[in-house]
Every structure is written in structure tokens, then in C-alpha cells.
TORBARO-954129 format. One record per residue: residue number from 1; residue in three letters; x, y, z of N, C-alpha, C in turn. Coordinates in pm, 1 decimal, padded with zeros to 6 digits, always signed. Layout:
BEGIN
(NUM, "ALA", (X, Y, Z), (X, Y, Z), (X, Y, Z))
...
This chain:
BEGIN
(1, "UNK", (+00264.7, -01726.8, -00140.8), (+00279.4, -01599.3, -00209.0), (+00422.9, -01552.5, -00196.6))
(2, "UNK", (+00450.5, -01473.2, -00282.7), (+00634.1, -01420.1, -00313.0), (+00584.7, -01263.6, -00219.9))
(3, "UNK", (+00658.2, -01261.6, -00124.8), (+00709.8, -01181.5, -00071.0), (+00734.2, -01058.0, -00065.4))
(4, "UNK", (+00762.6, -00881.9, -00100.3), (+00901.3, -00884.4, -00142.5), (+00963.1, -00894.9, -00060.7))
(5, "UNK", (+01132.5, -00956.4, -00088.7), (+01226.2, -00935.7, +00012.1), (+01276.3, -00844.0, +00067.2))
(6, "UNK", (+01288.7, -00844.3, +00197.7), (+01319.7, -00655.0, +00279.1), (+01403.5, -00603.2, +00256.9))
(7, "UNK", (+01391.7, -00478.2, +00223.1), (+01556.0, -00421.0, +00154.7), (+01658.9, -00384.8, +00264.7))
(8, "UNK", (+01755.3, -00387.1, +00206.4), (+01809.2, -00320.3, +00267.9), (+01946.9, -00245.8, +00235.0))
(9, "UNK", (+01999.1, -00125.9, +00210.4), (+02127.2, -00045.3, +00146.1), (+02232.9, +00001.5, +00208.1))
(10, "UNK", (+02334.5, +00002.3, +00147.7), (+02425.1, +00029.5, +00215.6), (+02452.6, +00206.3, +00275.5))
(11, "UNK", (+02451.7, +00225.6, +00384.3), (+02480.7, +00372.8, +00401.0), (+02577.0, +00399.0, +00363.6))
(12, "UNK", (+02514.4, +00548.7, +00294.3), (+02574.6, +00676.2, +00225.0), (+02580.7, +00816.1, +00287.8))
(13, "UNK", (+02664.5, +00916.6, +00249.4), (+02649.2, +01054.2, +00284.3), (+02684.5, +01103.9, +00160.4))
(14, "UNK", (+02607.2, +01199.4, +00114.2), (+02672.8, +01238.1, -00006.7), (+02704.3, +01396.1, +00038.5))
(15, "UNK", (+02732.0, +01430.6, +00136.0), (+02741.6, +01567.1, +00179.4), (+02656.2, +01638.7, +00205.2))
(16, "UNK", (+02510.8, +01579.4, +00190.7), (+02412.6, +01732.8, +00199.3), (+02302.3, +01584.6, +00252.6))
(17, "UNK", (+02227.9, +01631.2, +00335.5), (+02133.4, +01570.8, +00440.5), (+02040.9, +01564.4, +00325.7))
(18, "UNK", (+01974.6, +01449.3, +00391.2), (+01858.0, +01432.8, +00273.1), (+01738.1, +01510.5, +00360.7))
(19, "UNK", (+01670.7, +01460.5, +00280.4), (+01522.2, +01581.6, +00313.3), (+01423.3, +01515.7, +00434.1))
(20, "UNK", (+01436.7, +01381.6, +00461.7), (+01401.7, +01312.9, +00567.7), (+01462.6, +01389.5, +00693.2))
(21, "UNK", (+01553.1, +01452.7, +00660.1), (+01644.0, +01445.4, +00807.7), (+01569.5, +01610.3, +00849.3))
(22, "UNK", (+01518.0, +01643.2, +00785.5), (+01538.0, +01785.8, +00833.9), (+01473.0, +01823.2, +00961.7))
(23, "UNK", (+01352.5, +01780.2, +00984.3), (+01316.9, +01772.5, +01146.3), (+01371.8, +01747.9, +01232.6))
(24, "UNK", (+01483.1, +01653.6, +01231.5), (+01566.0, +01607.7, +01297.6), (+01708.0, +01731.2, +01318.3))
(25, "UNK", (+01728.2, +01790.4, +01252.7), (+01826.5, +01880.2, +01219.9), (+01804.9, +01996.7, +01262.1))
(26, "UNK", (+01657.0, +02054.2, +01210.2), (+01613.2, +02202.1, +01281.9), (+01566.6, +02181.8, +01414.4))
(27, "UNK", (+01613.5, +02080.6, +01472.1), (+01626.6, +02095.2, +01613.9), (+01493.7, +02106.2, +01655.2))
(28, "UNK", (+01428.2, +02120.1, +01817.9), (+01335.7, +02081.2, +01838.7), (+01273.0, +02245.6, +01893.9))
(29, "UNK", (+01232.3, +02342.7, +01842.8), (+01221.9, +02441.2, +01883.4), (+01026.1, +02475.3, +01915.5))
(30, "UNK", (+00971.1, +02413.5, +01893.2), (+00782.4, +02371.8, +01904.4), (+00758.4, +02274.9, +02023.7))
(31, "UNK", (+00837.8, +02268.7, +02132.7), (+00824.4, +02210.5, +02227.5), (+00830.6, +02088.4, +02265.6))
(32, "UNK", (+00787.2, +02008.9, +02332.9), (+00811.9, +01866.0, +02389.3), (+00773.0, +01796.8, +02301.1))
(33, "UNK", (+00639.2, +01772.8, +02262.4), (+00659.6, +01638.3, +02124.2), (+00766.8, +01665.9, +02032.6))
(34, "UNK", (+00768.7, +01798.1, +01983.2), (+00897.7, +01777.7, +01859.8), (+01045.4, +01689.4, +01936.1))
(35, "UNK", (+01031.4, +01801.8, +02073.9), (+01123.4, +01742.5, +02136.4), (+01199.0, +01597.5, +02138.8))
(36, "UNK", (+01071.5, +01563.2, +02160.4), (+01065.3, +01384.5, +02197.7), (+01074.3, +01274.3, +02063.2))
(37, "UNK", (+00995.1, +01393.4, +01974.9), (+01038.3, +01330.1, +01803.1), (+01147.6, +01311.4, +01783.4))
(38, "UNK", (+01187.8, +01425.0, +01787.7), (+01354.6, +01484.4, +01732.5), (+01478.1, +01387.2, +01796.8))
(39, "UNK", (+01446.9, +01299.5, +01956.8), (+01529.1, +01227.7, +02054.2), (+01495.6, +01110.7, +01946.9))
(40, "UNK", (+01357.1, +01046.6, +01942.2), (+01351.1, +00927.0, +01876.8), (+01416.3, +00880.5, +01787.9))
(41, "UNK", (+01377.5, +01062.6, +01683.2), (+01466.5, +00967.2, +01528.1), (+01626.5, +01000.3, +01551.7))
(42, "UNK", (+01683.0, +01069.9, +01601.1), (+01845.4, +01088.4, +01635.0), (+01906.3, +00889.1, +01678.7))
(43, "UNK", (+01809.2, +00883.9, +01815.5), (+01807.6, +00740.3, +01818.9), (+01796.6, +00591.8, +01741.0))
(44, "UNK", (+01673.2, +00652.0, +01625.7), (+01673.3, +00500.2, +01532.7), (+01786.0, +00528.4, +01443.1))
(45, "UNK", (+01785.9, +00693.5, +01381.5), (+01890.3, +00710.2, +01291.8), (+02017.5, +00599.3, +01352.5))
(46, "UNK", (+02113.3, +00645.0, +01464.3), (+02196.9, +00587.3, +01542.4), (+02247.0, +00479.4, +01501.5))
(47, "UNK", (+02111.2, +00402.0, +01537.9), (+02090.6, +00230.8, +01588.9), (+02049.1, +00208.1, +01453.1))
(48, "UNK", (+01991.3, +00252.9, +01369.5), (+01985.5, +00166.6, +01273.0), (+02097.8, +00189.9, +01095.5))
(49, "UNK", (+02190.4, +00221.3, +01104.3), (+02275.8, +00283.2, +01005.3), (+02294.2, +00174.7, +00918.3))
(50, "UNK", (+02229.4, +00071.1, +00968.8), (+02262.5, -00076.1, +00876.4), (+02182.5, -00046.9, +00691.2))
(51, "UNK", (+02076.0, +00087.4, +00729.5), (+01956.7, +00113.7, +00574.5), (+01852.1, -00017.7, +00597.1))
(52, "UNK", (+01839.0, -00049.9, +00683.0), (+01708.1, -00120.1, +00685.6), (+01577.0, -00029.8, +00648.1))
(53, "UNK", (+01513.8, -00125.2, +00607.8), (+01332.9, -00042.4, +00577.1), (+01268.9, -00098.3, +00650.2))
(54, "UNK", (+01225.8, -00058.3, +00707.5), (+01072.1, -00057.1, +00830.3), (+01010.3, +00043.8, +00872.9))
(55, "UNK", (+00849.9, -00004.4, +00934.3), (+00789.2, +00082.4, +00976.4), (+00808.0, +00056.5, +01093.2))
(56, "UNK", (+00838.7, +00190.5, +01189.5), (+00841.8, +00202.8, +01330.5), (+00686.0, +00223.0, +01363.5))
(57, "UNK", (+00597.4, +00313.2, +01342.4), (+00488.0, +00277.1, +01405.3), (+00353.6, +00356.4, +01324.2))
(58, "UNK", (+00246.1, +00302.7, +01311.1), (+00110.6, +00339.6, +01252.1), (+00143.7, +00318.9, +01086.3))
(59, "UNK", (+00088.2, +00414.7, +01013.0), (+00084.6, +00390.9, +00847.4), (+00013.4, +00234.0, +00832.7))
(60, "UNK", (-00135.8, +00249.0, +00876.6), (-00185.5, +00177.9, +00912.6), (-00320.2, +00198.5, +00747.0))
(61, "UNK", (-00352.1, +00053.5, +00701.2), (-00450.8, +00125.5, +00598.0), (-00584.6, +00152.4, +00606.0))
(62, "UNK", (-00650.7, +00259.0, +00570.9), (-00809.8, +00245.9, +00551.3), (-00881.0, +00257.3, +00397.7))
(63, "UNK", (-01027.4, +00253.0, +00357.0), (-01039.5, +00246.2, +00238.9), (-01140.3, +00337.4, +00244.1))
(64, "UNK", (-01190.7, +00384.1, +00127.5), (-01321.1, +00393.2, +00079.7), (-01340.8, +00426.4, -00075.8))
(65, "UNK", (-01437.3, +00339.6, -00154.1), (-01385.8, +00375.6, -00278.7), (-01299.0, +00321.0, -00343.0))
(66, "UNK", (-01237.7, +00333.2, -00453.3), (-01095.6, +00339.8, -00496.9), (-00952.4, +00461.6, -00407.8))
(67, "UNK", (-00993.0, +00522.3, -00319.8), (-00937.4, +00579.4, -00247.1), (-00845.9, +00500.3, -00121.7))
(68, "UNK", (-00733.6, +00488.4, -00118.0), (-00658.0, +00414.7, -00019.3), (-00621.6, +00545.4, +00075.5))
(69, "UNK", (-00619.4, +00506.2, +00236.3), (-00548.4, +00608.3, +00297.3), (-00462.5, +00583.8, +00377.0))
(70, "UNK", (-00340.9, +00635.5, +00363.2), (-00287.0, +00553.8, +00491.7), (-00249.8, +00668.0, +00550.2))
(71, "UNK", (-00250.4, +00622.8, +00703.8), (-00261.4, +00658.6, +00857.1), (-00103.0, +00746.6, +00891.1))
(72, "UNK", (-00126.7, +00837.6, +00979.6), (+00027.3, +00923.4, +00993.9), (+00125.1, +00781.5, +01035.2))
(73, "UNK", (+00228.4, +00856.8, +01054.4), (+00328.6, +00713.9, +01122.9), (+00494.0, +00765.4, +01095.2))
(74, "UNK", (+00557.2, +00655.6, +01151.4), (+00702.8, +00692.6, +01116.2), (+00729.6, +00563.0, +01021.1))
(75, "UNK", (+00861.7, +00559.6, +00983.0), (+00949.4, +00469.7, +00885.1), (+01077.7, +00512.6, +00901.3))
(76, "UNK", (+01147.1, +00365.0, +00884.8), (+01278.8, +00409.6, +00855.0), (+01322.7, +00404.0, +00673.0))
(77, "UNK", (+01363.4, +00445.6, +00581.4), (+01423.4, +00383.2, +00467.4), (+01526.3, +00452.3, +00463.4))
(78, "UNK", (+01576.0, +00450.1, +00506.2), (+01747.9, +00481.0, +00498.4), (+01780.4, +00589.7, +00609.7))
(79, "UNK", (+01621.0, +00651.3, +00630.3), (+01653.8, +00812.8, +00729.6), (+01508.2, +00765.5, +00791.0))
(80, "UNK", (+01509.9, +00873.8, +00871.2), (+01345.6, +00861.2, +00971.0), (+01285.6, +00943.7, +00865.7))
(81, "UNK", (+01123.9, +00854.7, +00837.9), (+01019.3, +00908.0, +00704.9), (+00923.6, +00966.1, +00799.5))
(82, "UNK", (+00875.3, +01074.0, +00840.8), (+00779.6, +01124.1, +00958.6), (+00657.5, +01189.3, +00850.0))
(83, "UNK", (+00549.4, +01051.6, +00829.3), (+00428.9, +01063.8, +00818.5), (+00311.9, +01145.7, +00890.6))
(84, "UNK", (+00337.7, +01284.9, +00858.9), (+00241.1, +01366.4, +00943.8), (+00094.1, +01367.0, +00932.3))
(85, "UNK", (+00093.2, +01334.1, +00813.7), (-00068.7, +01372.6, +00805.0), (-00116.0, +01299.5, +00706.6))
(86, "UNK", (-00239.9, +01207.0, +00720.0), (-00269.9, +01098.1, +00603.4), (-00223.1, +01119.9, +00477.0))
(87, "UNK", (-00247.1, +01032.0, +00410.6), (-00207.6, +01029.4, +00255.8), (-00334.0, +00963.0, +00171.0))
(88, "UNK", (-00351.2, +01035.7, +00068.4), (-00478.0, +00958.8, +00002.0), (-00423.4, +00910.9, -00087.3))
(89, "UNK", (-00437.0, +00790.8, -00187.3), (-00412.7, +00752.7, -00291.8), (-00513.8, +00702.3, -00388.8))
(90, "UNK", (-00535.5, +00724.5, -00492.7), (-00639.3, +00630.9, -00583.6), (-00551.1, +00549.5, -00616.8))
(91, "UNK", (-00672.8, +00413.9, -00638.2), (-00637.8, +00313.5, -00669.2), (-00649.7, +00265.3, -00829.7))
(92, "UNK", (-00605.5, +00181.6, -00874.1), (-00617.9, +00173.4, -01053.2), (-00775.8, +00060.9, -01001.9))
(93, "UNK", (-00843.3, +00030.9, -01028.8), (-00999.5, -00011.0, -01078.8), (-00971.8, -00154.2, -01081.8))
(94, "UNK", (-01021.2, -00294.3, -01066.0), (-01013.2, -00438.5, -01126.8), (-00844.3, -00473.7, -01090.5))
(95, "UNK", (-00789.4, -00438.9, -00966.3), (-00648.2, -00489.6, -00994.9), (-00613.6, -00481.1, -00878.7))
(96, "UNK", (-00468.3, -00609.3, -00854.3), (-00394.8, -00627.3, -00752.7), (-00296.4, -00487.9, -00760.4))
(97, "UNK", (-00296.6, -00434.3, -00672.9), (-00181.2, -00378.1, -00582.3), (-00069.3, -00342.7, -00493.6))
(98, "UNK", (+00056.2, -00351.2, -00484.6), (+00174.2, -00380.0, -00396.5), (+00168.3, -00221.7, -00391.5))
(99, "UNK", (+00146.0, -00185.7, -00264.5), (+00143.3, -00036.7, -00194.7), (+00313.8, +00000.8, -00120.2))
(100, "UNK", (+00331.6, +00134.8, -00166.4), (+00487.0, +00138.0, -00127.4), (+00501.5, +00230.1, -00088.1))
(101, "UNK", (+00566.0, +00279.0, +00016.6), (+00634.4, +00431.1, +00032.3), (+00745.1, +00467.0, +00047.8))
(102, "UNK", (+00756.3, +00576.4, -00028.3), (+00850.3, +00637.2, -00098.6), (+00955.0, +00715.7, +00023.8))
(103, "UNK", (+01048.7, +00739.2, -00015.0), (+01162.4, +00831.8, +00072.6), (+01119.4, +00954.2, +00109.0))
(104, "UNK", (+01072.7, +01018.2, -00033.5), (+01015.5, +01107.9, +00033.6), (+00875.9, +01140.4, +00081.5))
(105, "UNK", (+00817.3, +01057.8, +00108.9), (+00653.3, +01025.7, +00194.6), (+00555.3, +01048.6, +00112.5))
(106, "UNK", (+00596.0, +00995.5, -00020.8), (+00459.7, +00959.0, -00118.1), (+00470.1, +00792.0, -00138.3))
(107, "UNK", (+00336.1, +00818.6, -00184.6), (+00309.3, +00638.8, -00149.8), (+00312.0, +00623.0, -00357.7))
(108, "UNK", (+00306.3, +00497.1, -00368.5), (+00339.2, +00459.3, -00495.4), (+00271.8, +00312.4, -00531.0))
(109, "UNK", (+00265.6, +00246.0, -00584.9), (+00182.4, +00104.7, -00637.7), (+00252.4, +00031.4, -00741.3))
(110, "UNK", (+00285.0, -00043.3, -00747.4), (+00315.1, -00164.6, -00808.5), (+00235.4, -00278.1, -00878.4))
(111, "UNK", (+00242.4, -00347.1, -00948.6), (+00159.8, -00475.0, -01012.4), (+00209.4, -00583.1, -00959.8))
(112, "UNK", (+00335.2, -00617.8, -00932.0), (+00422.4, -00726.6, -00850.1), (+00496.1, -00652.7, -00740.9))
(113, "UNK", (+00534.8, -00806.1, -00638.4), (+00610.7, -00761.3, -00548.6), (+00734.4, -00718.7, -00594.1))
(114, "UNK", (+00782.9, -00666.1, -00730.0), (+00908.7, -00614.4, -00741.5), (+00884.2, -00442.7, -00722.3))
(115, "UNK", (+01011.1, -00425.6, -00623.2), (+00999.0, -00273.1, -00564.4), (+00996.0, -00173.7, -00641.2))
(116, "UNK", (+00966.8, -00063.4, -00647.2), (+00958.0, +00038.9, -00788.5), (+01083.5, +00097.6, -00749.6))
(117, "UNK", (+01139.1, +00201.7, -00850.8), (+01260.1, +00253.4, -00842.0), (+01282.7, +00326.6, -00746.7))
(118, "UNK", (+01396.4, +00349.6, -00688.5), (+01445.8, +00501.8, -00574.8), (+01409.4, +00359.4, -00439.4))
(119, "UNK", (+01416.2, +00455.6, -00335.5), (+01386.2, +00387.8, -00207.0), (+01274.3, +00379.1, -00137.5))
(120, "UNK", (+01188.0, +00253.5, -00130.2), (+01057.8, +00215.4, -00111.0), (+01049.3, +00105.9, -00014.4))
(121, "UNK", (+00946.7, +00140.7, +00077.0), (+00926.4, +00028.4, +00212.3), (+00775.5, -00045.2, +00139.7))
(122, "UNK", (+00781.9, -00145.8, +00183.1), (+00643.6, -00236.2, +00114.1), (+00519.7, -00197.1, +00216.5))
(123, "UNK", (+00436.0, -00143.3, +00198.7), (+00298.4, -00172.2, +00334.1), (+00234.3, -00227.6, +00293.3))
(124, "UNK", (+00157.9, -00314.4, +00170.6), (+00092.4, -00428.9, +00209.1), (+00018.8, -00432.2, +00036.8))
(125, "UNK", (-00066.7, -00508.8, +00031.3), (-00132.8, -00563.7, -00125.3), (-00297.1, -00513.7, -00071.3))
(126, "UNK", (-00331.6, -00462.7, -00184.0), (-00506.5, -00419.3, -00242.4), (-00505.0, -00447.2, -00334.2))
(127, "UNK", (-00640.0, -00502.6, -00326.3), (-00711.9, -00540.3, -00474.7), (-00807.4, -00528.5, -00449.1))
(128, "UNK", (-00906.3, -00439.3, -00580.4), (-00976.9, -00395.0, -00609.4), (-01069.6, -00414.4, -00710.2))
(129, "UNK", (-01222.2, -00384.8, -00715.1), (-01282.7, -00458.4, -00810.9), (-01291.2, -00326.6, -00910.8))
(130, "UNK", (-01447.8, -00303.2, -00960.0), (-01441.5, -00169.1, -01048.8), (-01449.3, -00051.8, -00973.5))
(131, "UNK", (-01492.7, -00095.4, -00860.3), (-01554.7, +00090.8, -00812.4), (-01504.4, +00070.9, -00608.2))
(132, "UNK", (-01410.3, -00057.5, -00580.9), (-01387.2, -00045.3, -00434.9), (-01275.2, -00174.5, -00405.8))
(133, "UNK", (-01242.8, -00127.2, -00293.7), (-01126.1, -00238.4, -00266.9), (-01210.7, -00353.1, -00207.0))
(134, "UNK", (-01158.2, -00447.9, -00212.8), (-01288.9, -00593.0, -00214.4), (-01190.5, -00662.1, -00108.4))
(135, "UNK", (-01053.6, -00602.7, -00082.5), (-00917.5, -00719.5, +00010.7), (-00801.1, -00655.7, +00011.4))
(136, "UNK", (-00767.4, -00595.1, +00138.2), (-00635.8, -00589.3, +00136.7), (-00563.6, -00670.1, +00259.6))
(137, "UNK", (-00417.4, -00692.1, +00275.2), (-00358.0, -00698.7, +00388.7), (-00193.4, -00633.3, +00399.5))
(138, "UNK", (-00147.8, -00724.6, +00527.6), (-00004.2, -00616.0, +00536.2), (+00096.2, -00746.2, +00566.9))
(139, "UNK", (+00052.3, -00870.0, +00500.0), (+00166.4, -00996.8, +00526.5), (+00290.5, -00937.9, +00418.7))
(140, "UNK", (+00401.2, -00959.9, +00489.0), (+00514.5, -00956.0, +00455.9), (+00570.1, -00775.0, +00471.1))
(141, "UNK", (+00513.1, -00702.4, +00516.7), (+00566.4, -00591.3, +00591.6), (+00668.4, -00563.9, +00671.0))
(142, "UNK", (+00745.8, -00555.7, +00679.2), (+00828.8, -00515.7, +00785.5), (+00835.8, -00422.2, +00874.5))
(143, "UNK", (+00862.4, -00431.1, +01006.3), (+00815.5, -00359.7, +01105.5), (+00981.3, -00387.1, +01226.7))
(144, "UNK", (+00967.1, -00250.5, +01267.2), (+01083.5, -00244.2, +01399.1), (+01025.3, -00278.6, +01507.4))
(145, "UNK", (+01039.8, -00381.7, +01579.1), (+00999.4, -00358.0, +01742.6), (+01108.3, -00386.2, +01810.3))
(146, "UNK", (+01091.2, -00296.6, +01933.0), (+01228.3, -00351.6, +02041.2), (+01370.4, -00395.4, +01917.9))
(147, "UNK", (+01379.6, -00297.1, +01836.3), (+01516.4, -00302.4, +01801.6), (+01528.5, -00408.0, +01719.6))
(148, "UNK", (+01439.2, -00526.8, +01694.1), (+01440.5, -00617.5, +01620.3), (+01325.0, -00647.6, +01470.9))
(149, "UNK", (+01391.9, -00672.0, +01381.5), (+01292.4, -00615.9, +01232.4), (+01217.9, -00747.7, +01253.2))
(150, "UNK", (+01089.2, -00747.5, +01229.2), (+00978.9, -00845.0, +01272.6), (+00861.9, -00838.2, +01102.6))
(151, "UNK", (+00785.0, -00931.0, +01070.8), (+00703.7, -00946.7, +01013.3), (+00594.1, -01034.0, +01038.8))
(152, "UNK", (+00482.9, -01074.3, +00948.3), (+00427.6, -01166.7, +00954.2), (+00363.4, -01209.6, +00837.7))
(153, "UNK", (+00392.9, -01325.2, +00809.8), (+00360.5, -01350.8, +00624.1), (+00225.7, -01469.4, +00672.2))
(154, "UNK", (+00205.4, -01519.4, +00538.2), (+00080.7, -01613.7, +00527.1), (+00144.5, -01763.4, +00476.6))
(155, "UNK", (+00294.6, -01770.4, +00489.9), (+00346.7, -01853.1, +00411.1), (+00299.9, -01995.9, +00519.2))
(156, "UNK", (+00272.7, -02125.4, +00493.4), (+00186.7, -02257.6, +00531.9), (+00342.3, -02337.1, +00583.6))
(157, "UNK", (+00440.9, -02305.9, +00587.1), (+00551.9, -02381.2, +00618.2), (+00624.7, -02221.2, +00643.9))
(158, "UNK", (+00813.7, -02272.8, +00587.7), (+00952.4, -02206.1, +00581.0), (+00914.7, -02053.1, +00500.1))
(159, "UNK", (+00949.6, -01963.9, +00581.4), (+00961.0, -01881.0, +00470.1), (+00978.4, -01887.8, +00330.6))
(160, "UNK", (+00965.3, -01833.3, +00198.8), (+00983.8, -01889.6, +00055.3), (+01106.9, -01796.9, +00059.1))
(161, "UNK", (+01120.2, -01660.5, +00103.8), (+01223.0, -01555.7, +00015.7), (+01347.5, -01578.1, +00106.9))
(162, "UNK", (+01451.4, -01494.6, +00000.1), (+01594.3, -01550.3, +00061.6), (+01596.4, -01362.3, +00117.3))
(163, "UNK", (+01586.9, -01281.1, +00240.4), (+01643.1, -01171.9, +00227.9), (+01789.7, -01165.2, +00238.7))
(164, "UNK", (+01870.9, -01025.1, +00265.6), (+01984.5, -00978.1, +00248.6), (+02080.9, -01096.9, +00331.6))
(165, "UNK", (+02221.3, -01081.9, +00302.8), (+02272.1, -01202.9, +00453.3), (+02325.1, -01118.3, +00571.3))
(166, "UNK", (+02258.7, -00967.8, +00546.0), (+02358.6, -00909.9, +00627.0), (+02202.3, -00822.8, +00687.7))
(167, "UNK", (+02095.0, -00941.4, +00693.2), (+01970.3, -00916.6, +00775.5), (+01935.2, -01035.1, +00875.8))
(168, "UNK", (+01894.9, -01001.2, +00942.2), (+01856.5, -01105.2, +01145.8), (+01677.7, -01057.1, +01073.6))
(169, "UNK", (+01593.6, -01165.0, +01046.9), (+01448.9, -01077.4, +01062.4), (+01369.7, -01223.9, +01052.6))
(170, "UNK", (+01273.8, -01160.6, +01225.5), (+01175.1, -01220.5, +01309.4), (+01098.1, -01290.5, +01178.2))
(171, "UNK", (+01012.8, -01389.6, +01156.4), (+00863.1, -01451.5, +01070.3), (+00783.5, -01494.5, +01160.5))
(172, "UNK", (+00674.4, -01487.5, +01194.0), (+00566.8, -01510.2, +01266.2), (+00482.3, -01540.7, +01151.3))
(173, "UNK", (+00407.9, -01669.2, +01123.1), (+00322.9, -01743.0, +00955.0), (+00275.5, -01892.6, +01023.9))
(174, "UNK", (+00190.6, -01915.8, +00983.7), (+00120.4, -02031.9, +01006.6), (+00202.0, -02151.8, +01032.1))
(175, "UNK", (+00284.2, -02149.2, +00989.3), (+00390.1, -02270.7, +00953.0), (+00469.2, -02262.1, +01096.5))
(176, "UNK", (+00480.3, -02082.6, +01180.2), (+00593.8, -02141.7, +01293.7), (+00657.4, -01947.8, +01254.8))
(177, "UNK", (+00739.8, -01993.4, +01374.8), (+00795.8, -01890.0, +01459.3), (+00957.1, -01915.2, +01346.9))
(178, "UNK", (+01027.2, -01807.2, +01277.7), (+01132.3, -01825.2, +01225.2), (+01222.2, -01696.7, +01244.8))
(179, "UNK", (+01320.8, -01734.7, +01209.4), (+01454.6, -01623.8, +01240.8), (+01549.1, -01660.4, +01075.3))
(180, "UNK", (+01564.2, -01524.2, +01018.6), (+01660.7, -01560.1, +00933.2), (+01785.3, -01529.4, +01001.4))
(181, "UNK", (+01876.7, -01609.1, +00945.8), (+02010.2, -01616.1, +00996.5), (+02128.5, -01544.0, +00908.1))
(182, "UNK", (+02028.4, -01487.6, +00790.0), (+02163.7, -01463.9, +00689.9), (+02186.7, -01571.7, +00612.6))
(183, "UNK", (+02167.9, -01671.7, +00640.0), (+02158.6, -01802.1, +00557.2), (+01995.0, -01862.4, +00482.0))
(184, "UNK", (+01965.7, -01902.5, +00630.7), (+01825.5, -01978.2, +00625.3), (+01740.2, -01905.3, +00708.1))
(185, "UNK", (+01605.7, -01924.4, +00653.5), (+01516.5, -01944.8, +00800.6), (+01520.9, -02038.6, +00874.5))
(186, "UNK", (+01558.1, -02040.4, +01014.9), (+01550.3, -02145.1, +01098.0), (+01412.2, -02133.0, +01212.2))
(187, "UNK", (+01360.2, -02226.7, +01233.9), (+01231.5, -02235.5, +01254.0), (+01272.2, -02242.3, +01459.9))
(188, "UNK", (+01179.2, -02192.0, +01520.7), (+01205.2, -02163.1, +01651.9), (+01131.8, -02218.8, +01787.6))
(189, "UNK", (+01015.1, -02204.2, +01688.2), (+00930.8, -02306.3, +01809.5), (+00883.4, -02447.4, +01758.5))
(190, "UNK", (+00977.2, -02520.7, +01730.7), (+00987.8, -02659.5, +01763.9), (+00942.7, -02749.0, +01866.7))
């Protein structure tokens, strides 16, 4: 299966904070979790200025129906995306799905793995029959751990996609343990 490849953009400021940032900005005045929020994303912001897309943690999917939901969570796409409170989505009826979220924490759908416009992190493919989702998963997702962008695809060998060259990102797939180099995937556990 094709992929999509993980994005990734070049940082910008255009003078005025985007709308991601603003939790981060109004400071932490609601006590210790904001607190501890507010330390986190100052931190990925930091460390990650490269515009990588990933999910830092949850935005996890559930179903019922043609109804998709996904789970609170964070993201990075260019700024910290702070998923507070589920998201419902309907689904289109008889059809594959590439599930996306948006910059500003709406989710969006696709027919192919090509990304929809503006800035979008991939969370995973549904398909659906007339009246319920019949299969989804989250191969080829991207995810932050320990500072390093990680996935896990279904690919039977080498990775297929070429990402950015100015991306390092983990593959964990049937085929083997891989590292892109910016060049190639090079395969690890040999």
C-alpha cells in the first residue's frame, strides 16, 4: 500500500502566532495540568522547529455507525494541536477513507493518500460499507516518541515511499526494523 509520505515544512513566522499557540502563550494560569501542558508544548515547540507532523499522544480511533471519533490527544503540525475533547466525524457510506487532521483541530477525509490542502497530519484509513465501518487502521501514521518520529506500516519488505531528505524516521513492518536516512531506508535488524 502507498503510504502518505510524512510531511514536513519549512518554519515560518509571519508575525502574529497562529491559533495553535495560544494555550501556550496565555500562560498557565488554571493550575498544574495547564501548567505542565503549557512546559510540554514550549518544549516540543523548541525541539521540534524542523515542521514535522506527528502525533505526540492519544487521537486514538473509535466507531459507531458511520460516525468516526477520535480520542483527545496532542499533535505537532507545525505548532502543538491540543485535542481537548473528542471529535465526531461522519463518514461518506461504501468507501475508503484517509482520515486527517487539520491545524486547526478539525479532522477532514480524503479518497487517496494524497494530503488535502492547508496543514494535515495522516491518522489512519476507514472503510466503510452502507450503514458502518467494516475496517480501519493507523499503518503509516506518524508518531513522536523519545524525540524520535516512529511509525508502523504493513509494507512485506523496504519501505515503498521516499519521505523528505531532511527527515531521520523509525519503520517497524513485517519486512524489518528500518531507518530512513534521507536517502534510503536502511534496514536494521539484519
Amino acid at each position: 500500500m502507498a503510504f502518505p509520505v510524512p510531511q514536513v515544512s519549512a518554519p515560518s513566522h509571519s508575525g502574529t502566532d497562529p491559533a495553535v499557540l495560544s494555550p501556550i502563550l496565555a500562560g498557565a494560569t488554571d493550575g498544574y495540568v495547564k501548567a505542565n501542558k503549557t512546559a510540554e508544548s514550549l518544549e516540543t515547540v523548541t525541539g521540534l522547529s524542523c515542521g514535522c507532523y506527528a502525533v505526540l499522544s492519544g487521537l486514538a480511533f473509535s466507531d459507531a455507525g458511520l460516525t468516526l471519533t477520535v480520542a483527545t490527544g496532542w499533535a505537532f503540525i507545525d505548532a502543538v494541536v491540543d485535542v481537548a475533547a473528542a471529535i465526531n466525524y461522519t463518514l461518506p457510506a461504501s468507501s475508503t477513507s484517509y482520515i486527517w487532521l487539520m491545524q486547526a483541530g478539525t479532522l477532514t477525509h480524503t479518497a487517496t493518500t494524497t494530503p488535502p490542502a492547508g496543514k494535515a497530519l495522516y491518522l489512519g484509513k476507514v472503510v466503510t460499507s452502507g450503514s458502518a465501518v467494516t475496517s480501519s487502521d493507523t499503518y503509516g501514521v506518524v508518531t513522536l516518541l523519545g524525540g524520535m518520529i516512529w511509525r508502523v506500516t504493513d509494507d512485506a519488505g523496504t519501505p515503498a515511499d521516499s519521505p523528505g531528505s531532511n527527515l531521520r524516521i523509525w519503520t517497524k513492518c513485517p519486512g524489518g526494523l528500518y531507518i530512513w536516512t534521507g536517502a534510503a531506508h536502511t534496514r536494521l535488524d539484519t
